[in-house]
PDB file of N, CA, C, O and CB in Angstrom:
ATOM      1  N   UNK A   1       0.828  -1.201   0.000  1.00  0.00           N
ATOM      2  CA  UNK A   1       0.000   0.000   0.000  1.00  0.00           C
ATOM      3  C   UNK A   1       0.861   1.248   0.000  1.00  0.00           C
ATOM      4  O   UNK A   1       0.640   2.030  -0.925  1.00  0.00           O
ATOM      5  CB  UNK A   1      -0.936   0.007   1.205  1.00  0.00           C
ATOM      6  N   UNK A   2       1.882   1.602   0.947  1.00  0.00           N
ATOM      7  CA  UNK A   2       2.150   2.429   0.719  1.00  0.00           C
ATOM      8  C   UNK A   2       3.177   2.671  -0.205  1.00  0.00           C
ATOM      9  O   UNK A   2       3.396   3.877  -0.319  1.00  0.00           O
ATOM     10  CB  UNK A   2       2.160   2.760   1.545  1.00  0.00           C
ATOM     11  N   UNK A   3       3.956   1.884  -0.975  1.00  0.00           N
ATOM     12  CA  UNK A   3       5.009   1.490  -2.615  1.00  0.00           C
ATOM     13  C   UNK A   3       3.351   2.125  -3.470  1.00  0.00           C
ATOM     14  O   UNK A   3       3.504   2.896  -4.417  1.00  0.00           O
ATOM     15  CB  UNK A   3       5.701  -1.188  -3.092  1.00  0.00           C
ATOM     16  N   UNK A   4       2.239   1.830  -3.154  1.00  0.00           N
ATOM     17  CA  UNK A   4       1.837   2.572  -4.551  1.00  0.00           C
ATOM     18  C   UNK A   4       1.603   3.810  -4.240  1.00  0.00           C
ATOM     19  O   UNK A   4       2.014   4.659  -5.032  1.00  0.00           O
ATOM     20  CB  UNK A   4       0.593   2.060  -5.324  1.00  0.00           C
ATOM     21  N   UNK A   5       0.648   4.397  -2.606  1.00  0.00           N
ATOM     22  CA  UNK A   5       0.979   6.119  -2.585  1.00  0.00           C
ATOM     23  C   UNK A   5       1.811   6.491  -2.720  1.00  0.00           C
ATOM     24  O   UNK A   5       1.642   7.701  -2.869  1.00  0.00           O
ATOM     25  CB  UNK A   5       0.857   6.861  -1.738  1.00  0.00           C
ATOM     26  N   UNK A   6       3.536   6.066  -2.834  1.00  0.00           N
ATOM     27  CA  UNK A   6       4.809   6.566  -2.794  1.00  0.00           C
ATOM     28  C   UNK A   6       4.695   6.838  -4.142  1.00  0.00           C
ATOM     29  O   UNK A   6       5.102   7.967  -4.416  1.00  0.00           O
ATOM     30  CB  UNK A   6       5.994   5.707  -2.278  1.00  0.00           C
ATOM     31  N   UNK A   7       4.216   6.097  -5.235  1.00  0.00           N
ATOM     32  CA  UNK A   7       3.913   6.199  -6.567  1.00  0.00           C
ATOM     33  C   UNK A   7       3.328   7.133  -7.237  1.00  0.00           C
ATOM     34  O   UNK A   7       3.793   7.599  -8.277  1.00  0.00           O
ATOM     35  CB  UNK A   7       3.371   5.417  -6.830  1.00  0.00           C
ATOM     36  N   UNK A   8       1.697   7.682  -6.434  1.00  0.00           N
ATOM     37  CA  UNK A   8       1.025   8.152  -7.246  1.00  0.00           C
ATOM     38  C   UNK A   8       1.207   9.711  -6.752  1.00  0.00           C
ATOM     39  O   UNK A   8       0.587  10.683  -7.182  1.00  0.00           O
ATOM     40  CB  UNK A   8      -0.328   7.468  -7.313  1.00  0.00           C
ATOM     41  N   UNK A   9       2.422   9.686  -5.533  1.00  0.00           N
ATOM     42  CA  UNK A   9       2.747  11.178  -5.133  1.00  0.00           C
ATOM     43  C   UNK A   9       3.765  11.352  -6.431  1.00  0.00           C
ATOM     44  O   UNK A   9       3.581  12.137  -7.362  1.00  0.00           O
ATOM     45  CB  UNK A   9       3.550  11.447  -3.352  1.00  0.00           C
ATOM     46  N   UNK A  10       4.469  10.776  -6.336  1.00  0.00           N
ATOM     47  CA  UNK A  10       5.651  10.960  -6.653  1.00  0.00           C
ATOM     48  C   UNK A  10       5.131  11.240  -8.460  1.00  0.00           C
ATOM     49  O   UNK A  10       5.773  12.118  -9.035  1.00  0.00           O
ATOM     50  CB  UNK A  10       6.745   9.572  -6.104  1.00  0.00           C
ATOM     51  N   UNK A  11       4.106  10.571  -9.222  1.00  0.00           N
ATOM     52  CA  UNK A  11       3.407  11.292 -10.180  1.00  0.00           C
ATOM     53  C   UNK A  11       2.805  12.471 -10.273  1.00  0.00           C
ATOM     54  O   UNK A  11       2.762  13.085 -11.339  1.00  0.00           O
ATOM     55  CB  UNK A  11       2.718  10.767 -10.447  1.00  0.00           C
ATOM     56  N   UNK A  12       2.296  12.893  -9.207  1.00  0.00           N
ATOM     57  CA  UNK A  12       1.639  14.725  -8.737  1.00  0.00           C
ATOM     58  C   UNK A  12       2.549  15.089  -8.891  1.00  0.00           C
ATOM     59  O   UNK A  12       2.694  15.627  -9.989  1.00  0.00           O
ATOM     60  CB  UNK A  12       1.037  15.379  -7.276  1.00  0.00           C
ATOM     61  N   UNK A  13       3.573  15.071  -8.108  1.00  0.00           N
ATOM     62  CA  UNK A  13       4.762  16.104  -7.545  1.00  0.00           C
ATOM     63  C   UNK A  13       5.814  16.018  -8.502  1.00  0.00           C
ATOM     64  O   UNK A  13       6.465  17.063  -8.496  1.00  0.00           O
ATOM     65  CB  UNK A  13       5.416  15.729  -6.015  1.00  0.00           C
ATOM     66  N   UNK A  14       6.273  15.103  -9.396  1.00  0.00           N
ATOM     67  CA  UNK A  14       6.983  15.359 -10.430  1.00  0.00           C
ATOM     68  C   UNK A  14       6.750  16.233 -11.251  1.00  0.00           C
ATOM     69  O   UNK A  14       7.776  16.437 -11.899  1.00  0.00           O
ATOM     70  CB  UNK A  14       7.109  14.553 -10.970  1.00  0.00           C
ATOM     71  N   UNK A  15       5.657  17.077 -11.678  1.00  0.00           N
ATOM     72  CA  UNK A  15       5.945  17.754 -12.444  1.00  0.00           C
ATOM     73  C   UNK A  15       6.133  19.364 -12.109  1.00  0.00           C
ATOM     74  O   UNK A  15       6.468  20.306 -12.827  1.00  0.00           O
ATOM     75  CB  UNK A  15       5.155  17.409 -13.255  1.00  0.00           C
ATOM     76  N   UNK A  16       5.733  19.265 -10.551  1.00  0.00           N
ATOM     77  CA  UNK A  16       5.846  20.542  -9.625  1.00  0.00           C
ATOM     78  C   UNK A  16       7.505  20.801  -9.423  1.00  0.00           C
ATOM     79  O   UNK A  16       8.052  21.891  -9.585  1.00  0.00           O
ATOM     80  CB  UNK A  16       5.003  20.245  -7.991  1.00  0.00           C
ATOM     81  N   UNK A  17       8.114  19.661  -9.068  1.00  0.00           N
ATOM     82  CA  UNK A  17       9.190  19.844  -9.253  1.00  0.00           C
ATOM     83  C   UNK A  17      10.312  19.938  -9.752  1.00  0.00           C
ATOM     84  O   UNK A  17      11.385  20.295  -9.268  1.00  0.00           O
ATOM     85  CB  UNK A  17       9.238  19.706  -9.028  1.00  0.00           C
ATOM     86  N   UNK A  18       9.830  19.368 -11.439  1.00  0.00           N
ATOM     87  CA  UNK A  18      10.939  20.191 -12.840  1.00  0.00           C
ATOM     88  C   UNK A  18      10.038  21.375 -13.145  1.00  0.00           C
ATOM     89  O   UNK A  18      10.254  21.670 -14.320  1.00  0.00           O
ATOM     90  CB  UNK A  18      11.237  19.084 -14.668  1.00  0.00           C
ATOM     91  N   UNK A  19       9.085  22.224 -12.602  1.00  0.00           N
ATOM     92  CA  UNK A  19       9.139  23.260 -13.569  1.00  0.00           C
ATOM     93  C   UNK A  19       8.029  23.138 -14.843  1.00  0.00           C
ATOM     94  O   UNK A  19       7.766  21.984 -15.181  1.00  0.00           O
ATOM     95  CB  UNK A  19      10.607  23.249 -14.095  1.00  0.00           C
ATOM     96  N   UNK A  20       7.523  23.963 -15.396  1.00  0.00           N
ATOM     97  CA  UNK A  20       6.992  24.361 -16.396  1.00  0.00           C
ATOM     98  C   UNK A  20       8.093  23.820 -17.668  1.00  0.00           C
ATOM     99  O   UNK A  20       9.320  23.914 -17.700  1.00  0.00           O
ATOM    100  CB  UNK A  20       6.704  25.915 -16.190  1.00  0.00           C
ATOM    101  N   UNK A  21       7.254  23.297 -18.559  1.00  0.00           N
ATOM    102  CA  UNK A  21       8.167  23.018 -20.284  1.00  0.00           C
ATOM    103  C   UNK A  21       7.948  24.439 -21.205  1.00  0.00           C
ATOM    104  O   UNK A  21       8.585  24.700 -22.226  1.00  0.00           O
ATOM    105  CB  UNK A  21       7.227  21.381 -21.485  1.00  0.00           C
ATOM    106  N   UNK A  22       7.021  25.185 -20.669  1.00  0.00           N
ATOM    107  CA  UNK A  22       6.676  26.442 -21.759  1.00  0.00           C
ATOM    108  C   UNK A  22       6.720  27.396 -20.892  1.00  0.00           C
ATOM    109  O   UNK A  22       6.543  27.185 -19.692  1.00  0.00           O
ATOM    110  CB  UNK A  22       5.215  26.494 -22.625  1.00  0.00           C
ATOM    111  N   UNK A  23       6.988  28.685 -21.441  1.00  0.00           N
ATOM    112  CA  UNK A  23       6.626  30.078 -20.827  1.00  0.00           C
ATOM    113  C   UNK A  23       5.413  30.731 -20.827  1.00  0.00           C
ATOM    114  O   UNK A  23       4.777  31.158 -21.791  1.00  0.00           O
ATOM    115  CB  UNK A  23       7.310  30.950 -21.326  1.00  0.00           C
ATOM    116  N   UNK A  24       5.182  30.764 -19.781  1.00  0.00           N
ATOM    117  CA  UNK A  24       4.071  31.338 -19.501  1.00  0.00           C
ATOM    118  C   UNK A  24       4.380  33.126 -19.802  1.00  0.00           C
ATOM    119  O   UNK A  24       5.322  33.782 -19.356  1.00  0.00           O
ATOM    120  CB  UNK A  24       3.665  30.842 -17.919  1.00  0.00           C
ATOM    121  N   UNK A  25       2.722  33.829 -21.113  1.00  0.00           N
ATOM    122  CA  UNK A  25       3.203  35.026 -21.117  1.00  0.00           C
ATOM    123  C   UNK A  25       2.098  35.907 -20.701  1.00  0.00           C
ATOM    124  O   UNK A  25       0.993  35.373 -20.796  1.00  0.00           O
ATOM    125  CB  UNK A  25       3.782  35.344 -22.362  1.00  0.00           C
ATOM    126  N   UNK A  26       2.105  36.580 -20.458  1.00  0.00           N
ATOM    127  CA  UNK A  26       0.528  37.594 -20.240  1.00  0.00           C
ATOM    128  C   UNK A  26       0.233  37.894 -21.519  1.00  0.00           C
ATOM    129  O   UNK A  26       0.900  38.054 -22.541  1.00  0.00           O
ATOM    130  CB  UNK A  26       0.585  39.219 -19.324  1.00  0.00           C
ATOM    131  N   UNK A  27      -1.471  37.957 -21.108  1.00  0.00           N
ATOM    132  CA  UNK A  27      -2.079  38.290 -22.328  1.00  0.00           C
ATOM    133  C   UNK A  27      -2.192  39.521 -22.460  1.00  0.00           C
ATOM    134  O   UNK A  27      -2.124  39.985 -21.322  1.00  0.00           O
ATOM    135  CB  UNK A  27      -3.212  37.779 -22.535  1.00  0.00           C
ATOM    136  N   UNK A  28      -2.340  40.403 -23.256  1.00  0.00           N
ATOM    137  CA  UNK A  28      -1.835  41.679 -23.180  1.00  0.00           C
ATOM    138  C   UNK A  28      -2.604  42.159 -24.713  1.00  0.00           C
ATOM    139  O   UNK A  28      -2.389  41.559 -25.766  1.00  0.00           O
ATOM    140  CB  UNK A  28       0.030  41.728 -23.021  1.00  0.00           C
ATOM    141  N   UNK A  29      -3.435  43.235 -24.599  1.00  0.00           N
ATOM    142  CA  UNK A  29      -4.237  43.164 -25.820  1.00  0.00           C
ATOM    143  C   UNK A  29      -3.729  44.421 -26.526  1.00  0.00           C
ATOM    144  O   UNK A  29      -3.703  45.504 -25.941  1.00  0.00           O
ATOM    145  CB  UNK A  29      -5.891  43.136 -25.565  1.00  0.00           C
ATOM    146  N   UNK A  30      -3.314  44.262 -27.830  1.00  0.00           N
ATOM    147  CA  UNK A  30      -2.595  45.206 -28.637  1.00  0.00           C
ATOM    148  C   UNK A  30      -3.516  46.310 -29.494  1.00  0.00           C
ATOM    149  O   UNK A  30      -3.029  47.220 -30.165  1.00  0.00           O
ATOM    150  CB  UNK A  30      -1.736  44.354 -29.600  1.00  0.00           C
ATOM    151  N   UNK A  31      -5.092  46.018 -29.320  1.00  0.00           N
ATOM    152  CA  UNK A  31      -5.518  46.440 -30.064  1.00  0.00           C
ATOM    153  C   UNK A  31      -6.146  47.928 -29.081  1.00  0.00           C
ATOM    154  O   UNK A  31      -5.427  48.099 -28.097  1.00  0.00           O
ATOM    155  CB  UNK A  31      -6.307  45.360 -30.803  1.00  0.00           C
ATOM    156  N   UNK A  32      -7.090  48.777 -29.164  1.00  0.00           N
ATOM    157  CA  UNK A  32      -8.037  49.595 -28.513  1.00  0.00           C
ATOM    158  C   UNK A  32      -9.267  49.070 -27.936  1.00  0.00           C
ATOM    159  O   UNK A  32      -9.361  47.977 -28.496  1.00  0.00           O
ATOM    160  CB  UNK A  32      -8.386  50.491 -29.331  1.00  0.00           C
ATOM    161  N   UNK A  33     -10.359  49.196 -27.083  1.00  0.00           N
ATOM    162  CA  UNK A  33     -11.357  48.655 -27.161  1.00  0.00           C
ATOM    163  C   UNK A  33     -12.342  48.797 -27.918  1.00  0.00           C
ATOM    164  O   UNK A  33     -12.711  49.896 -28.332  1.00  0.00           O
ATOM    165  CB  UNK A  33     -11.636  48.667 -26.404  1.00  0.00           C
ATOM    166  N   UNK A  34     -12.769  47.948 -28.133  1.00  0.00           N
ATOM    167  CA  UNK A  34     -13.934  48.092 -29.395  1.00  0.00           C
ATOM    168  C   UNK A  34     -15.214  49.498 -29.179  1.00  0.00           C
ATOM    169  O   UNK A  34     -15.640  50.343 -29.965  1.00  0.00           O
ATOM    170  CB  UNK A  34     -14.955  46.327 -29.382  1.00  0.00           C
ATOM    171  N   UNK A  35     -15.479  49.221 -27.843  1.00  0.00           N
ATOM    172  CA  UNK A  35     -16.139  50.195 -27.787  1.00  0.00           C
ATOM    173  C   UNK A  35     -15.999  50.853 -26.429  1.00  0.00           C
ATOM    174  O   UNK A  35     -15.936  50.197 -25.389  1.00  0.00           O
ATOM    175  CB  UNK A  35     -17.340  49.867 -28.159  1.00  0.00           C
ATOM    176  N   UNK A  36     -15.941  52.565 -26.496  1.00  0.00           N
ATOM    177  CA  UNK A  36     -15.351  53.489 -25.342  1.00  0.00           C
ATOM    178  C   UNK A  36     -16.865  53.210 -24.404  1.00  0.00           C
ATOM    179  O   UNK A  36     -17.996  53.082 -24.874  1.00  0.00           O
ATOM    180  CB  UNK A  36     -14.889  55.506 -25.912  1.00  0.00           C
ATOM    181  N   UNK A  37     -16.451  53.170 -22.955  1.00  0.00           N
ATOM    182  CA  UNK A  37     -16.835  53.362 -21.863  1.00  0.00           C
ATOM    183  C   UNK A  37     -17.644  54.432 -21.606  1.00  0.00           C
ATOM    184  O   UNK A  37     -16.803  55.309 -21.406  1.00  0.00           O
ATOM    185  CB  UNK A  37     -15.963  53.349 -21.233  1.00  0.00           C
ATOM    186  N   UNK A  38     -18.638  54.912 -21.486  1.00  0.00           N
ATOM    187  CA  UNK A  38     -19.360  56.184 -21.526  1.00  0.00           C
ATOM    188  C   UNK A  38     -19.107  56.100 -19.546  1.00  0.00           C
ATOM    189  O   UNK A  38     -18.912  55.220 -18.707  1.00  0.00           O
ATOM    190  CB  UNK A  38     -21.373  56.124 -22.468  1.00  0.00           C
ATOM    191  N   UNK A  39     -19.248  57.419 -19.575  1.00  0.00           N
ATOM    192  CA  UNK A  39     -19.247  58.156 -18.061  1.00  0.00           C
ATOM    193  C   UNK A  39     -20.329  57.675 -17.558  1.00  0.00           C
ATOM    194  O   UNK A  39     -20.100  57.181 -16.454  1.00  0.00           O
ATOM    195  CB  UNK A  39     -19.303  59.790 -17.938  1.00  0.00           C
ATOM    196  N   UNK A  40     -21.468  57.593 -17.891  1.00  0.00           N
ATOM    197  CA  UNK A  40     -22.619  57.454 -17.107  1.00  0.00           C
ATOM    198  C   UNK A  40     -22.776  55.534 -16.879  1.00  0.00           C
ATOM    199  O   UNK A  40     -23.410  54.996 -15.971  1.00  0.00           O
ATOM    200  CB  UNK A  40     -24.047  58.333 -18.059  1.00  0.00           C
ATOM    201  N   UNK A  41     -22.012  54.826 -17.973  1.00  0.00           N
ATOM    202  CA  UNK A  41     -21.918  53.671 -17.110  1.00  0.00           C
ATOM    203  C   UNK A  41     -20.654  53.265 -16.565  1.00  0.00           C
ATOM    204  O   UNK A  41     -20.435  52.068 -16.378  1.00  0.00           O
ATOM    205  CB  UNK A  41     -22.385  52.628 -17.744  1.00  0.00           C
ATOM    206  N   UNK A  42     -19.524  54.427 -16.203  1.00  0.00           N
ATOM    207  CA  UNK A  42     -18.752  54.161 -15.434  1.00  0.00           C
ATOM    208  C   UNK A  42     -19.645  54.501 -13.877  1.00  0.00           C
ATOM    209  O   UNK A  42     -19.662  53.765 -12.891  1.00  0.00           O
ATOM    210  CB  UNK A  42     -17.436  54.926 -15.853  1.00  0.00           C
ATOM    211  N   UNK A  43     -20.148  55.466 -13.994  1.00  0.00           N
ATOM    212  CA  UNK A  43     -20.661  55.653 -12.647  1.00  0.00           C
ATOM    213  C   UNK A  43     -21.468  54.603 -12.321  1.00  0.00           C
ATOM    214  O   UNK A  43     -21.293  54.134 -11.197  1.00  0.00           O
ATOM    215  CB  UNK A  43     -21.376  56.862 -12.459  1.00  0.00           C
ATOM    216  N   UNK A  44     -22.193  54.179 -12.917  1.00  0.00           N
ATOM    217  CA  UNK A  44     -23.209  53.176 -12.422  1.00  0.00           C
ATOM    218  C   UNK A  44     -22.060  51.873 -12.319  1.00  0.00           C
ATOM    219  O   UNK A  44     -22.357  51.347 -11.247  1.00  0.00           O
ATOM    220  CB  UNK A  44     -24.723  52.918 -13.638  1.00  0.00           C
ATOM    221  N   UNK A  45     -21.263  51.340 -12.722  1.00  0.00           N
ATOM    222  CA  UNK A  45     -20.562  50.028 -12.120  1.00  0.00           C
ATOM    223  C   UNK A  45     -20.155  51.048 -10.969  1.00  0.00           C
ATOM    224  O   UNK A  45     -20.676  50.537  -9.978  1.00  0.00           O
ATOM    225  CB  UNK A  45     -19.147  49.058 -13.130  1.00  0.00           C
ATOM    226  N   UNK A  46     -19.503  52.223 -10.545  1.00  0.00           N
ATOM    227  CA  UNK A  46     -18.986  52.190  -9.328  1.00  0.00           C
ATOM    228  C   UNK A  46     -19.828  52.251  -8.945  1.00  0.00           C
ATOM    229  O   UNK A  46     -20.045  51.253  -8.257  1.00  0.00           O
ATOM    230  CB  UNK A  46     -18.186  52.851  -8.846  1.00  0.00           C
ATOM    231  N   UNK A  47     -20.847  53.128  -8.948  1.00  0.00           N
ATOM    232  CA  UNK A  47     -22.172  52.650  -7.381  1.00  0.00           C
ATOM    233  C   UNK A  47     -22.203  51.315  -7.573  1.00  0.00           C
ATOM    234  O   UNK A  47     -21.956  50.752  -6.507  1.00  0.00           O
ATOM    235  CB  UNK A  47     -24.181  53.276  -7.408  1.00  0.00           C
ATOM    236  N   UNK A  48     -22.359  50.702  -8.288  1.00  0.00           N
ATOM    237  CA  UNK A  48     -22.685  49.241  -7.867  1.00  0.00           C
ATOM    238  C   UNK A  48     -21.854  48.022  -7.108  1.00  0.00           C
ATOM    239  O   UNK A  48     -22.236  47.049  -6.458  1.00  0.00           O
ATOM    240  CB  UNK A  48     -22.974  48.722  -8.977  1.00  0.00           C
ATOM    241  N   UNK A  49     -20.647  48.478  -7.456  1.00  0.00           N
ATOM    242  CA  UNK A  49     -19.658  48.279  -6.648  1.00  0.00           C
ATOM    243  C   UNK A  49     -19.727  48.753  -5.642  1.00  0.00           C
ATOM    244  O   UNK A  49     -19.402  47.859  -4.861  1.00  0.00           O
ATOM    245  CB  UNK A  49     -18.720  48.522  -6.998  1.00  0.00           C
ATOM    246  N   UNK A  50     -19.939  49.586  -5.120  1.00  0.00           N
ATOM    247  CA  UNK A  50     -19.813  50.766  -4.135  1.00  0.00           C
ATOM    248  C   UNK A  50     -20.646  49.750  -2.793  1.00  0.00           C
ATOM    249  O   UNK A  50     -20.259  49.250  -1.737  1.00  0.00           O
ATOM    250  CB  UNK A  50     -20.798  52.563  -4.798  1.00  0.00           C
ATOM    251  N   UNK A  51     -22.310  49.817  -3.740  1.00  0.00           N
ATOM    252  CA  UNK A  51     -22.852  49.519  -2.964  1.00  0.00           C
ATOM    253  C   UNK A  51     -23.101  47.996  -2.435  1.00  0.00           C
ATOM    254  O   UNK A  51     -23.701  47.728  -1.394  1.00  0.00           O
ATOM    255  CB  UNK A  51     -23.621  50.120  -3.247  1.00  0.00           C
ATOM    256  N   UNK A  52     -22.530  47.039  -3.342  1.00  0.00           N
ATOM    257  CA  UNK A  52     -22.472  45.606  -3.497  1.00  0.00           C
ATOM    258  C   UNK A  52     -21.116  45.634  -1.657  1.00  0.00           C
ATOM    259  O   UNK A  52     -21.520  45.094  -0.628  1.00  0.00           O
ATOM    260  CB  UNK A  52     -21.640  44.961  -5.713  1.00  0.00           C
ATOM    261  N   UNK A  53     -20.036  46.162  -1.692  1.00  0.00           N
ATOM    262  CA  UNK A  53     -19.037  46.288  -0.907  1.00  0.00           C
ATOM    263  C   UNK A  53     -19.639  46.639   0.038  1.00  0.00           C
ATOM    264  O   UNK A  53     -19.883  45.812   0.917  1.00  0.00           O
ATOM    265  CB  UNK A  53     -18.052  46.995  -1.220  1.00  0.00           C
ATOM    266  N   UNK A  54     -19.992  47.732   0.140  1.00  0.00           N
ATOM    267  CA  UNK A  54     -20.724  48.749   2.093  1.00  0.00           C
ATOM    268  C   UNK A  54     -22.218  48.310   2.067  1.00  0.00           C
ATOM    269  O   UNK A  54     -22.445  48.111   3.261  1.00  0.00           O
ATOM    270  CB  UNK A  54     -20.815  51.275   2.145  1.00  0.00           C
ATOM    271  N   UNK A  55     -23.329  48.056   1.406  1.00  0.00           N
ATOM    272  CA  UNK A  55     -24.496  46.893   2.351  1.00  0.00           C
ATOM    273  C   UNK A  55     -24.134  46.195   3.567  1.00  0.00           C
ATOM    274  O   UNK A  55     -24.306  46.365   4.774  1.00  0.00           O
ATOM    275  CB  UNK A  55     -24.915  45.583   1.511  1.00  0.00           C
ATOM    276  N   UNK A  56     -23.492  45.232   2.707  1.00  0.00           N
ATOM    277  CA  UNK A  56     -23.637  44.274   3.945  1.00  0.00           C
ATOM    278  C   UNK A  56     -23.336  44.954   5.055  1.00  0.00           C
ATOM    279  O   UNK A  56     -24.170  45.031   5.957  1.00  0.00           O
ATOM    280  CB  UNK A  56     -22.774  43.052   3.937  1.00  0.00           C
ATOM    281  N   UNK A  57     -21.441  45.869   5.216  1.00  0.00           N
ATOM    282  CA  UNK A  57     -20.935  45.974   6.527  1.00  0.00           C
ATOM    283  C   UNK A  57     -22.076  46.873   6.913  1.00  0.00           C
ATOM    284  O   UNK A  57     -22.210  46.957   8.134  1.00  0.00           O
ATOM    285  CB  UNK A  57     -19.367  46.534   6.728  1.00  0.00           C
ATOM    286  N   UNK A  58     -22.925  47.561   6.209  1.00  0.00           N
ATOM    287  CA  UNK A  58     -23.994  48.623   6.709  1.00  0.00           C
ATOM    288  C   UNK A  58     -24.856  48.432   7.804  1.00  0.00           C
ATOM    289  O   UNK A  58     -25.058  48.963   8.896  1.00  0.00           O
ATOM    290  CB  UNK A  58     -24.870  48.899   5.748  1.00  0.00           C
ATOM    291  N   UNK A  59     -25.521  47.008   6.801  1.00  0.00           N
ATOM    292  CA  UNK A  59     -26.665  46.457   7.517  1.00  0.00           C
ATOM    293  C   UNK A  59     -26.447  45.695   8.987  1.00  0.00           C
ATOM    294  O   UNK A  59     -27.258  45.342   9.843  1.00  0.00           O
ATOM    295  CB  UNK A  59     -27.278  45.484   6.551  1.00  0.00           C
ATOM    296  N   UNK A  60     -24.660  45.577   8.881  1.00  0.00           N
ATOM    297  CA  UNK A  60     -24.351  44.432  10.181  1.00  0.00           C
ATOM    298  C   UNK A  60     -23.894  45.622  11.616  1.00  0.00           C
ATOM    299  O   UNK A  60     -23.798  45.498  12.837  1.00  0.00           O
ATOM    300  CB  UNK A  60     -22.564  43.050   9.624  1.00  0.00           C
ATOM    301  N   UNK A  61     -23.669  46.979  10.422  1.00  0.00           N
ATOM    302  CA  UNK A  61     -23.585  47.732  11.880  1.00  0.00           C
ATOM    303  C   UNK A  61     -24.750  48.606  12.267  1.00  0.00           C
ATOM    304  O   UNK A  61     -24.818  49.166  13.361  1.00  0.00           O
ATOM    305  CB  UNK A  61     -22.335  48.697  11.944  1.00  0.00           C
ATOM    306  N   UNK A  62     -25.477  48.679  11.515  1.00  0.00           N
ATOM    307  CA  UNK A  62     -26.953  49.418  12.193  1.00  0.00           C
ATOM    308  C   UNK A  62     -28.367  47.896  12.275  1.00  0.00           C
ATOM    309  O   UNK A  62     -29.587  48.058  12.220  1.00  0.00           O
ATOM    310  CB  UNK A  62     -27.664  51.148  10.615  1.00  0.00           C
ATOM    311  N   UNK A  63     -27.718  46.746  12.395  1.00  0.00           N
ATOM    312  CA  UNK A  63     -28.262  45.289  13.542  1.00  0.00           C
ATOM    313  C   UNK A  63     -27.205  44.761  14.300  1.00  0.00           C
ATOM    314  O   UNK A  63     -26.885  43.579  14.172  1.00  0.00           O
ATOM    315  CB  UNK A  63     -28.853  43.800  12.717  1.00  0.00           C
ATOM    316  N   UNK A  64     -26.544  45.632  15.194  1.00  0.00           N
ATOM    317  CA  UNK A  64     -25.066  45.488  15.951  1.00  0.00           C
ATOM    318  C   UNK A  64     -25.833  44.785  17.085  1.00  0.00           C
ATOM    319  O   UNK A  64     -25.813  43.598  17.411  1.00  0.00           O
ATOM    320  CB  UNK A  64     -24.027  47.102  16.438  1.00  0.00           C
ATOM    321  N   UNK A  65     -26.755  46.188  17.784  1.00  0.00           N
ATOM    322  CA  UNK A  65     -27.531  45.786  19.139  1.00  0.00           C
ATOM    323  C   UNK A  65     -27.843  43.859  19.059  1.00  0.00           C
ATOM    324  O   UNK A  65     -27.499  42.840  19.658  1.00  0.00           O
ATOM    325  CB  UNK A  65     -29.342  46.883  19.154  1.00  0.00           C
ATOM    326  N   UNK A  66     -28.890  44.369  17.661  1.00  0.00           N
ATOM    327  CA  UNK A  66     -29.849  42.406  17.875  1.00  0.00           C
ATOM    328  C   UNK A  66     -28.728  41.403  17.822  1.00  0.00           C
ATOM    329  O   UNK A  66     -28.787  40.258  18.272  1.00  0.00           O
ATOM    330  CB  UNK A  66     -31.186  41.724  16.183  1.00  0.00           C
ATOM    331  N   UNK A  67     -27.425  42.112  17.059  1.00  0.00           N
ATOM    332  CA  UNK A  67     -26.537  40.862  17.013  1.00  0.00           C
ATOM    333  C   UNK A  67     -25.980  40.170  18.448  1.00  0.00           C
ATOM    334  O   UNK A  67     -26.066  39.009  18.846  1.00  0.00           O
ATOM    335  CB  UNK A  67     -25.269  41.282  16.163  1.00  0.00           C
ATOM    336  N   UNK A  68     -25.484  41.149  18.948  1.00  0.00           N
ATOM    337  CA  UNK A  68     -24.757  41.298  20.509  1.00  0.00           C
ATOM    338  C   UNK A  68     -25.750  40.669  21.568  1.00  0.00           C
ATOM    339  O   UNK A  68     -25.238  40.342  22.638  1.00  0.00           O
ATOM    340  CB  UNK A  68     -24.471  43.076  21.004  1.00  0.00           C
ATOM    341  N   UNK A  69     -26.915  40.488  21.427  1.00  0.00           N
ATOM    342  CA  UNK A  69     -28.167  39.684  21.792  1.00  0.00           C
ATOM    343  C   UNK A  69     -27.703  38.106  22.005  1.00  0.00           C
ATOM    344  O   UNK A  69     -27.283  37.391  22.914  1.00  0.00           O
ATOM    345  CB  UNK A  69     -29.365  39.825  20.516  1.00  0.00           C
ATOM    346  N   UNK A  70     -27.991  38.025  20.815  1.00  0.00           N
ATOM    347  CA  UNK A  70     -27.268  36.378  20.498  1.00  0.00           C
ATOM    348  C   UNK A  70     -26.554  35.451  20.823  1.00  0.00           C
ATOM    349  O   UNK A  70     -26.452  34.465  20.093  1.00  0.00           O
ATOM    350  CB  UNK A  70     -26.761  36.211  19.848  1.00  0.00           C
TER     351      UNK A  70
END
C-alpha cells in the first residue's frame, strides 16, 4: 500500500518539481477597445460596486444591538 501512494505522489509532484516546459506570457491586448466606456456607465458600475461592498458591513452595523443579543 504504501510502494503505490509513494507512486502516485511521486506522479503529482513530479511535475511541480521540474518546472513548467513552456513560458508562460501575459495576455496583453494590442488592439483599442472596441467600444469606449461612456461616463454614465462608469458611474453606475462604481455605485454598484460601491454599494455591493458597504451593504452588507452597513446592515451588520446598524443590527449590531440584535446581534450582541445572540
Amino acid at each position: 500500500m504504501s510502494g503505490l501512494l509513494r507512486g502516485v505522489l511521486r506522479l503529482r509532484t513530479a511535475p511541480v518539481l521540474r518546472g513548467s516546459n513552456f513560458a508562460q506570457r501575459a495576455s496583453i491586448a494590442s488592439k483599442p477597445a472596441k467600444h469606449a466606456v461612456g461616463s454614465v456607465e462608469t458611474v453606475i458600475g462604481l455605485g454598484l460596486f460601491t454599494l455591493v461592498i458597504l451593504a452588507p458591513s452597513g446592515w451588520i452595523l446598524a443590527n449590531l444591538e440584535s446581534y450582541k443579543k445572540h
